[in-house]
N, C-alpha and C positions, 0 to 999 in steps of 0.2 A: 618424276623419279621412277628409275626402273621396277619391274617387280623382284628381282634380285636384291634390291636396294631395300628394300623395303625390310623385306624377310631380315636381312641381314640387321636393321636397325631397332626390327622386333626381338629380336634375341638379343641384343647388346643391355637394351633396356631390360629385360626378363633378368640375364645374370644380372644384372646393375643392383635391381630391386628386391633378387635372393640375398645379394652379399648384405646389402644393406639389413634384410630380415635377420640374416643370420646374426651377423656382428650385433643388434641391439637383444636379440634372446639370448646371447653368452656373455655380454654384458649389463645386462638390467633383467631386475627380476621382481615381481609384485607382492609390496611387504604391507601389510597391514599394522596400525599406528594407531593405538587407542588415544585419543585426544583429551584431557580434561575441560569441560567446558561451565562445569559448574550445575548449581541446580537451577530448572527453566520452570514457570508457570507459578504454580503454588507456593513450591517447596522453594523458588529464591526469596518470596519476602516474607514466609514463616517459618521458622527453625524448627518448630516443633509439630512440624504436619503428620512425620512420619510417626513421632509418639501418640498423637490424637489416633491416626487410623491402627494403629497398634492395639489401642483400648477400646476404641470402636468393637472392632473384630473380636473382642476378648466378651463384649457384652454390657459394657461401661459407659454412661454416657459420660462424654467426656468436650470438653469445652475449651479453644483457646483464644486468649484476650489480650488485648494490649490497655487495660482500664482494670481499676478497682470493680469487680463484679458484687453482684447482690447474693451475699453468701448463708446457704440453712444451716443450720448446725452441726448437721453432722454432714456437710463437706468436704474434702479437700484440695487445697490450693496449693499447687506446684508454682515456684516462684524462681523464675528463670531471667537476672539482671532487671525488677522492674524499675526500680529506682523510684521508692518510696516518698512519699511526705510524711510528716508530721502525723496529719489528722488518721492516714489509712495504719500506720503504726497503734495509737491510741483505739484504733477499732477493731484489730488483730486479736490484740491479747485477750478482751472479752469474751470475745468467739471462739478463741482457744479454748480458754476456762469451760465455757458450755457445751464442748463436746465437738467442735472443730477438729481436722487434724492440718496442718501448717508443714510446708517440705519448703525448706527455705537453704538458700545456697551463696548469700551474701552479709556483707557486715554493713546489717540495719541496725540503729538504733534500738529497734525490738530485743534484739540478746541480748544488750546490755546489762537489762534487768536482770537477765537467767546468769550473769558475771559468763557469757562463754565470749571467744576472744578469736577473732579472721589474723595466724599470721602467715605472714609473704616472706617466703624465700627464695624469692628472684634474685634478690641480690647475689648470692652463692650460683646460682643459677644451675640448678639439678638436674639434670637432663637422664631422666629414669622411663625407658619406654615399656617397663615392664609391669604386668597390672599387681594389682590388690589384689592378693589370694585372700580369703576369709570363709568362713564359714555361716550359713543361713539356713536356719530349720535344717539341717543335718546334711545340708547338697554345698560340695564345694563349688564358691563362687569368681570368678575373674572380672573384675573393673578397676580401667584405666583410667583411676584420677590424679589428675594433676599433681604432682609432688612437690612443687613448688609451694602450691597450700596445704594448711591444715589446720583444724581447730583446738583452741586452748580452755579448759575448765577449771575457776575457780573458787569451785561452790560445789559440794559432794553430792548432788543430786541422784535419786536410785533411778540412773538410765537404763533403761529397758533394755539397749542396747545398743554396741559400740564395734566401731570398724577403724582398726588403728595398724599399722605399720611400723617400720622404725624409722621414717620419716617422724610420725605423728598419729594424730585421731583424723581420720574421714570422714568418721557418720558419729555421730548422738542421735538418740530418741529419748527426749524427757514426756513424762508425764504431767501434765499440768490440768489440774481441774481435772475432768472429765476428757479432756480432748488431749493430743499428742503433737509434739512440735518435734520435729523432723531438722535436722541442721547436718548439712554436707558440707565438705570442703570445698567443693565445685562438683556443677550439675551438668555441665558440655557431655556429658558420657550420654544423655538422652537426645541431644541435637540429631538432627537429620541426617550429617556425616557422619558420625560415631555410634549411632543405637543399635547400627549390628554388628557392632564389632564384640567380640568376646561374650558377656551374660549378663551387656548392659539392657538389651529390652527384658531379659526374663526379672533383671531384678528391679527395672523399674514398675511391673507387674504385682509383685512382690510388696515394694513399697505401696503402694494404693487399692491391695484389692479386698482390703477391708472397709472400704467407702461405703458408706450407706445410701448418701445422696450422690451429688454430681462430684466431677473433678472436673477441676478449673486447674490451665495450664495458661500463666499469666507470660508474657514476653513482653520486650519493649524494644521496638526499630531501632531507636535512640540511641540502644547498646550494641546493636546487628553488628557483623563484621564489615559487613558491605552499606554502603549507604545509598538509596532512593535515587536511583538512575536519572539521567538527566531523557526530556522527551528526545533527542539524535541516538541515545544510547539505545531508549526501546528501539525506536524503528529500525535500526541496526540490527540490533536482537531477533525482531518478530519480523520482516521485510525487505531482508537483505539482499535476497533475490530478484525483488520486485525492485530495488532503487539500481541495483549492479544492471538490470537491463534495462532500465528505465534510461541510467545514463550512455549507454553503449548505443542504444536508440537512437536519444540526441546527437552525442557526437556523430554518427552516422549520417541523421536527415540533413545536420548543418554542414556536414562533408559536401555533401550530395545535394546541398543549396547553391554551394560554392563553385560547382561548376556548371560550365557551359559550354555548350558545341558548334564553334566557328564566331566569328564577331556579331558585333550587337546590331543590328538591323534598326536605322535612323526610323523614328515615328516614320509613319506617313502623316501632308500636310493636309490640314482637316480644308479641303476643297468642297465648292460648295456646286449643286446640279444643274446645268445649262439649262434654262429657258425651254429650250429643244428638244431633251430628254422629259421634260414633264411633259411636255404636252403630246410629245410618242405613245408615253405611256398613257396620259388620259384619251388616247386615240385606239390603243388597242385594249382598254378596257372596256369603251363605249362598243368597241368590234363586235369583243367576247361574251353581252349582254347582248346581241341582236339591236343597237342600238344604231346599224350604217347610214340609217337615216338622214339621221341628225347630223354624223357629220358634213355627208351630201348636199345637204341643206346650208349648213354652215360656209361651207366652204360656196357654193352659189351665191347668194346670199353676201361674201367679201367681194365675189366678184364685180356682181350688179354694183354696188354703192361704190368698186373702184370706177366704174364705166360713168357709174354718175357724177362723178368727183371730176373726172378727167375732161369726159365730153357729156355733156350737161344734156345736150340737145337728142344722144341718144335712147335717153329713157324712155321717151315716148313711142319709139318702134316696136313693131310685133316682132315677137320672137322668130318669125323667119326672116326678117327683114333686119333685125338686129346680128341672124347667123351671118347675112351675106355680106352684112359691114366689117363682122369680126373676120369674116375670113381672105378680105382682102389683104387686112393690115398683117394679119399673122399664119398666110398662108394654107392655114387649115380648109379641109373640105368643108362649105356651109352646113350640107347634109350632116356630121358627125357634130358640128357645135350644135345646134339643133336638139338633136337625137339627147347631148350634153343638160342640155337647155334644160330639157323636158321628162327626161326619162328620172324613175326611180334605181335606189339599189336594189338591185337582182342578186349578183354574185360578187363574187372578190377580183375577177375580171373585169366585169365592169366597173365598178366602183374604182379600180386603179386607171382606167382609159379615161374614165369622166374626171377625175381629178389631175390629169396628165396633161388634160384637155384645158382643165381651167387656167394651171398653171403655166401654161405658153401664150394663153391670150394674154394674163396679166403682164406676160415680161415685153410684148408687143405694143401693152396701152401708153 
């Protein structure tokens, strides 16, 4: 290609790769997209983590359970859907009487006694996004509860105090014995998605900070919104990264198993070492040890015992008389079979004449 040519297809590409720039900067633009993905770590399988560190921070030791805890007297236990028995009902109200105080936000069995009454009006289906204005030690207050519930009393109890709308009653606090029983319509306004909305942490604050001893904030999975992930869902969750390249991986290596570069090459067949080849080699091994001796010897040594095999009556001659017999039949000078006969290895010279040597009388006998 010319350098004219060149030039000319550098610039083609140049505008090419402008227009392309341009056209996607006046057509596309970088928008940011808050995603919902829920709460991760702690806060997805307890509801009430961000109440606990709430009270922490305020000075409170504060506790949350999914069991009936070993409770002192002067306590309080926040009671968030635990779903009661029998026996922990019959040990409540005791502990009330002796100076307990009880924040209870469902229809247990325990109100019965106090005639208060959980009703539901789902059916009507109220949709009120607006909160509970009320009053508390003289600060107006906003919480969003549920309007669908509310509680019913029918027994004149001198409640301490009362949080009602024209829906209904959302809060009592009766007096009982010595200790205080707290009853809400519903208690979701201190969950982990709701506690900063509006003046729900300040007045769960509010609620408990008369504690003496601990607070205990009871939950139960049972009742969670979400239920106990399956183990594909964690690793999904926490490793998602690590399985997305893990399989990109695979697919890749088993790509790249699958192929190959020109046809399959037939075995070779497993053959086995000529006679000849060995003994080459245990030739130039004995070499490369200083070992020319031996084969010189060796190889003399086949000679003689061919000359005696063949002509019997030869053995008895002196080796000059034995040269002049060889070298009638095989043409050789007497003098060099001789020299053959008799001499040692010297050099790699010699050692290949004397075996040159042997090897012609043999083909002679």
């Amino acid at each position: 290609m010319k350098h004219a040519q060149i030039i000319i297809l550098v610039i083609l590409v140049t505008i090419f790769v402008s227009f392309i720039g341009y056209w996607f900067n006046k057509n596309f633009e970088y928008v940011s997209e808050i995603v919902e993905i829920g709460f991760q770590g702690k806060a997805r399988d307890n509801p009430l983590l961000a109440a606990k560190r709430l009270l922490e921070d305020l000075g409170t030791p504060v506790n949350t359970v999914q069991y009936f805890p070993y409770l002192n007297q002067q306590d309080t236990l926040v009671l968030v859907d635990p779903g009661f028995i029998e026996n922990e009902n019959q040990q409540l109200r005791p502990w009330i009487k002796n100076g307990g105080h009880l924040i209870i936000a469902s229809d247990e069995p325990l109100l019965s006694a106090f005639d208060i009454l959980f009703l539901d009006k789902t059916d009507d289906a109220i949709i009120n996004t607006e909160p509970t204005k009320f009053i508390w030690n003289n600060y107006p207050l906003h919480v969003a509860f549920d309007q669908n519930y509310y509680i019913e009393t029918q027994h004149d109890y001198a409640y301490t105090k009362t949080i009602r709308d024209k829906d209904g009653i959302h809060f009592l606090s009766v007096k009982y014995g010595t200790g205080i029983l707290t009853i809400l319509s519903d208690i979701a306004f201190i969950k982990n998605d709701k506690i900063g909305d509006y003046d729900h942490a300040y007045f769960l604050w509010q609620l408990v900070e008369d504690t003496v001893e601990d607070i205990w904030l009871w939950y139960s999975l049972e009742n969670n919104d979400e239920e106990f992930p399956s183990l594909w869902i964690l690793l999904w969750r926490n490793i998602w990264t690590v399985i997305i390249s893990s399989t990109i991986l695979l697919l890749f290596w088993l790509w790249l198993a699958s192929r190959r570069f020109g046809p399959l090459l037939p075995s070779p067949p497993r053959a086995r070492r000529r006679l000849l080849e060995h003994i080459e080699a245990s030739g130039h091994f004995l070499w490369r040890h200083k070992q020319g001796d031996i084969l010189l010897q060796s190889a003399k040594q086949a000679l003689l015992k061919r000359i005696e095999l063949v002509h019997p009556d030869w053995s008895s001659l002196s080796p000059s008389e034995l040269s002049q017999t060889l070298a009638q039949i095989s043409g050789l000078q007497a003098k060099d079979i001789e020299i053959a006969l008799l001499s040692k290895n010297k050099n790699k010279l010699a050692f290949t004449q004397t075996i040159q040597i042997f090897s012609k009388i043999r083909h002679f006998l």
